[in-house]
Structures are given as C-alpha cells and as structure tokens.
C-alpha positions as CSV (number, residue, x, y, z in Angstrom):
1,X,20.6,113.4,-34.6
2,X,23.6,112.0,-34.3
3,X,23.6,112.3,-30.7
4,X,20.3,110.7,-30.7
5,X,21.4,107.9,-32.8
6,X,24.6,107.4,-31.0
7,X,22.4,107.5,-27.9
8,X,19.8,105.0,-29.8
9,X,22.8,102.7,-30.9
10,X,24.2,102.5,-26.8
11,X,21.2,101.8,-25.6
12,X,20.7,99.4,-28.5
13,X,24.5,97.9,-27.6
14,X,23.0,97.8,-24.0
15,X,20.5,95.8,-25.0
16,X,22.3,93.7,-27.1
17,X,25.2,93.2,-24.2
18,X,22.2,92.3,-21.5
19,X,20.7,90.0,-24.4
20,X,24.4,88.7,-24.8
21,X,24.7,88.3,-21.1
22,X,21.4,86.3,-21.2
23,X,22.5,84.5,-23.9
24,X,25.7,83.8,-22.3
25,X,23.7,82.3,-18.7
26,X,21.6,80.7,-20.7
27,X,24.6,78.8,-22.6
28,X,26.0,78.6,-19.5
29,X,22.8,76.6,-17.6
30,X,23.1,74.9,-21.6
31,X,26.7,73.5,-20.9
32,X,25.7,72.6,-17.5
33,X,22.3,70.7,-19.3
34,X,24.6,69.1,-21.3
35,X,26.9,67.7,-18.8
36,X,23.7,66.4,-17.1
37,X,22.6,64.8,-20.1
38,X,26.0,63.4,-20.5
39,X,26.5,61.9,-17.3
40,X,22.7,60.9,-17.5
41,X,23.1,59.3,-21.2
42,X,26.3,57.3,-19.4
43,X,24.8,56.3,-16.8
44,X,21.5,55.1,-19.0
45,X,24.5,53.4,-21.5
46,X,25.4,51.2,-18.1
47,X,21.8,50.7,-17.5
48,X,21.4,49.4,-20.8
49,X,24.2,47.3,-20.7
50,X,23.1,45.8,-17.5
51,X,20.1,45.7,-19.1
52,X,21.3,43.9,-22.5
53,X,23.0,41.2,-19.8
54,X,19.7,40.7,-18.1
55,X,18.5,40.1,-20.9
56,X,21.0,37.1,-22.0
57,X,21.0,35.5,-18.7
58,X,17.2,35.7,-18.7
59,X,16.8,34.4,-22.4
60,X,19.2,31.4,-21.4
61,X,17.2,31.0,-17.8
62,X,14.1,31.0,-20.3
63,X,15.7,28.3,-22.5
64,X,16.6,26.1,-19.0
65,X,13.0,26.5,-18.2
66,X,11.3,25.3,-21.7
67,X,14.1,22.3,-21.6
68,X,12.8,21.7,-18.1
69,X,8.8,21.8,-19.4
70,X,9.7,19.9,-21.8
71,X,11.5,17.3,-19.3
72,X,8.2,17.8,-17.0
73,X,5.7,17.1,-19.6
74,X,7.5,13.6,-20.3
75,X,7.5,12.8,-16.5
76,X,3.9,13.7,-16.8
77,X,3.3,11.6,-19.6
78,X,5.0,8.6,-18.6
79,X,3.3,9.4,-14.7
80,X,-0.3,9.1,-16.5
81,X,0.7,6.0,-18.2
82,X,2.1,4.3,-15.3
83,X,-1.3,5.7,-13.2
84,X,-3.5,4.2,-16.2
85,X,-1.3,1.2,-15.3
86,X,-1.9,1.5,-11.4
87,X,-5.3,2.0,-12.2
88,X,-5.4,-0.7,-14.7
89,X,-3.8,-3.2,-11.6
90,X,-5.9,-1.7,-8.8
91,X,-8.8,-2.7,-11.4
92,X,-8.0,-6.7,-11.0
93,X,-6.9,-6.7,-8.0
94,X,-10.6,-5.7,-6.8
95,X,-11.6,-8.2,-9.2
96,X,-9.5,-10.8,-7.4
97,X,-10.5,-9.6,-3.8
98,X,-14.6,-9.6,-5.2
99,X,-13.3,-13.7,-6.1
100,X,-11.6,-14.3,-3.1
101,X,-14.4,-13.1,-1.1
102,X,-16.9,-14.9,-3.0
103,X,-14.5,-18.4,-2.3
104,X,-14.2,-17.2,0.9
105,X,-18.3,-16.9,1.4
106,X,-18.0,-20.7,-0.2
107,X,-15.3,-21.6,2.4
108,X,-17.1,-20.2,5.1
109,X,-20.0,-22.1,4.1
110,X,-18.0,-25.7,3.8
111,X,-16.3,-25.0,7.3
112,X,-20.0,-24.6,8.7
113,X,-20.9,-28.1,7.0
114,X,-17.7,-29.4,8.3
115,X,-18.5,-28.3,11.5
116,X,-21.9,-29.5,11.2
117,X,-19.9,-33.0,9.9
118,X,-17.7,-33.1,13.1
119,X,-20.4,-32.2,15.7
120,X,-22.1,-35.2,14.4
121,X,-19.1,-37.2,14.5
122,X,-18.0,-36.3,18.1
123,X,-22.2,-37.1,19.3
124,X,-21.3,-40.6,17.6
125,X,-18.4,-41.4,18.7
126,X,-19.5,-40.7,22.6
127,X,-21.9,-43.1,21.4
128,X,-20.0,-44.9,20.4
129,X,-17.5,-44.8,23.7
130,X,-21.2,-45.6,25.9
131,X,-21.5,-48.6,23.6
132,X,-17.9,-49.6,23.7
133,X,-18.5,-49.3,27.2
134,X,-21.3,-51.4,27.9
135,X,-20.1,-53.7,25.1
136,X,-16.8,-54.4,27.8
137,X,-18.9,-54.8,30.8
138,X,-20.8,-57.2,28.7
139,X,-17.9,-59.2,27.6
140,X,-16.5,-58.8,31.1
141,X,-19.6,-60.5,32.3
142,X,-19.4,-63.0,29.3
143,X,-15.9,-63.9,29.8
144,X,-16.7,-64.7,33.3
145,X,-19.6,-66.7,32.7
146,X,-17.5,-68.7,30.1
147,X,-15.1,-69.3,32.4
148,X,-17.3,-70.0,35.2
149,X,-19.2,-72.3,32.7
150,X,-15.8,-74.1,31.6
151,X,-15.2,-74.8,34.9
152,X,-18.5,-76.2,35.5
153,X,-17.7,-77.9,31.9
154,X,-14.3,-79.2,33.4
155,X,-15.9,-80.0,36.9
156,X,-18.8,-82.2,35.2
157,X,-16.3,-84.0,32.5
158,X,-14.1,-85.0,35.9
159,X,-17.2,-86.0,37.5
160,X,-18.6,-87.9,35.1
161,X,-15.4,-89.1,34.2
162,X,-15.4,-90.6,38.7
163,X,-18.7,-91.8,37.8
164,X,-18.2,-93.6,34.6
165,X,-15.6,-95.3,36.3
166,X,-17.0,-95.7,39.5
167,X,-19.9,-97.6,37.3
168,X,-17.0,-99.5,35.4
169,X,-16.4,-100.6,38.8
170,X,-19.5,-101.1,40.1
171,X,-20.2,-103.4,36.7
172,X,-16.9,-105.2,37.0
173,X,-17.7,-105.8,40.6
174,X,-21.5,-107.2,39.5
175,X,-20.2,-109.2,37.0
176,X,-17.6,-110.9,38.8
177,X,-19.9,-111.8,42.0
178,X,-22.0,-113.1,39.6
C-alpha cells in the first residue's frame, strides 16, 4: 500500500503542480488583467478629468447663455413696447392721411369751383376786351365828331361873328345915308 499511496500522493502532487501551473497562468493572464485595468482606470481618471473641465467650462458657457436670455428677453420686451409704439404712430398717421385725403377731396372740389370761377372770369373779361373794343372805336368816332363839330362850332361863331359885323356895317351904313 504504500507503493500505492506514494503512487496516489504523485499523481496527486501531479495534479496539484498542473493545478499550480494553472493557477500560476491564470495569475499570470490576472497580473496582465490588472495592468489593463490599471492603464484603463488611468486613462478613464484623464477622461474624467477632461470630463470634470467640460463640465466647468460648459456650466460657465451655460451661465453666459441664461445672462444672454436674460439680456434678450429685455431687448424683446423693450422691442414690443417700442412696436406697440410704432404701431401706436402708424395708427394716427393713417388717421392723419384718412384727414388729409378727406381735405384733399374738399380742395379738389374748391380748385374745380375756382376753375369754374376763372373760366367765367376769362369768358368776361373777353367780353369785356370786345366791349372795350367797340367802346374805343366808339369814342374814336365821338372824339372826331366832337372835333369835327367844334370846328363847325368855331367856323359858325367866326361866321356869324363876319356877319354880325358885316350887318353892324350894313346898319351903320343905313343909318348914316339916311
């Protein structure tokens, strides 16, 4: 038996020494794990560093962004007031054009009278030229029948003026013959 259990105990030992050497590989492909991990658990701290930076720049880009909404909903606010203004003046400016047009329809409507006004005028007053006209020929006319008359006037006066005295004469002449 003894043989038998030495022979049991090396084959046992064999066992055990291939288990060891299987152990041993798989401590081995362990350590090698390990370094992975390490080198991978590095790299992943970098990462996360990179990451925890990110992470600040984006929280302050996020801050730069609400302070810029925030500036942006003011310039919105004050652009809808000043378009409730624009709206506000675009409002009574139509209400001034809707009264100038309306003074303009009145203008319009005066300018026809006056037109109307100066038609009439300029009819008359060619009317008044034919009139004018006639009126001159007329006192041409006149004026030389007065002076054609005033000569006649002048010619009788002279002549009865000769004849008064040629009868003075004639008288004196009687008289003194008889």
């Amino acid at each position: 038996m003894s043989d038998v259990l030495l022979h049991q105990i090396l084959s046992e030992m064999k066992s055990i020494k291939t288990d060891v050497s299987e152990i041993k590989l798989d401590v081995s492909a362990l350590k090698s794990d390990v370094s992975t991990l390490k080198s991978d658990v590095s790299t992943l701290k970098s990462d996360v560093s990179t990451l925890k930076s990110d992470v600040s720049t984006l929280k302050s880009d996020v801050s730069t962004l609400k302070s810029d909404v925030s500036t942006l909903k003011s310039d919105v606010s004050t652009l809808k007031s000043d378009v409730g203004t624009l709206t506000s003046d675009v409002e009574i400016l139509k209400t001034n054009v809707d009264v100038l047009n309306t003074e303009m329809v009145e203008v319009k409507k005066e300018q026809q009278l006056t037109n109307k006004r100066l038609s009439s005028m300029e009819s008359k007053q060619d009317i008044i030229y034919q009139q004018t006209g006639s009126l001159m020929e007329t006192q041409t006319k006149t004026l030389s029948l007065l002076e054609q008359l005033q000569s006649d006037v002048e010619f009788t006066y002279q002549k009865t003026a000769m004849n008064d005295l040629k009868i003075n004469r004639i008288e004196t002449h009687s008289i003194h013959k008889h």
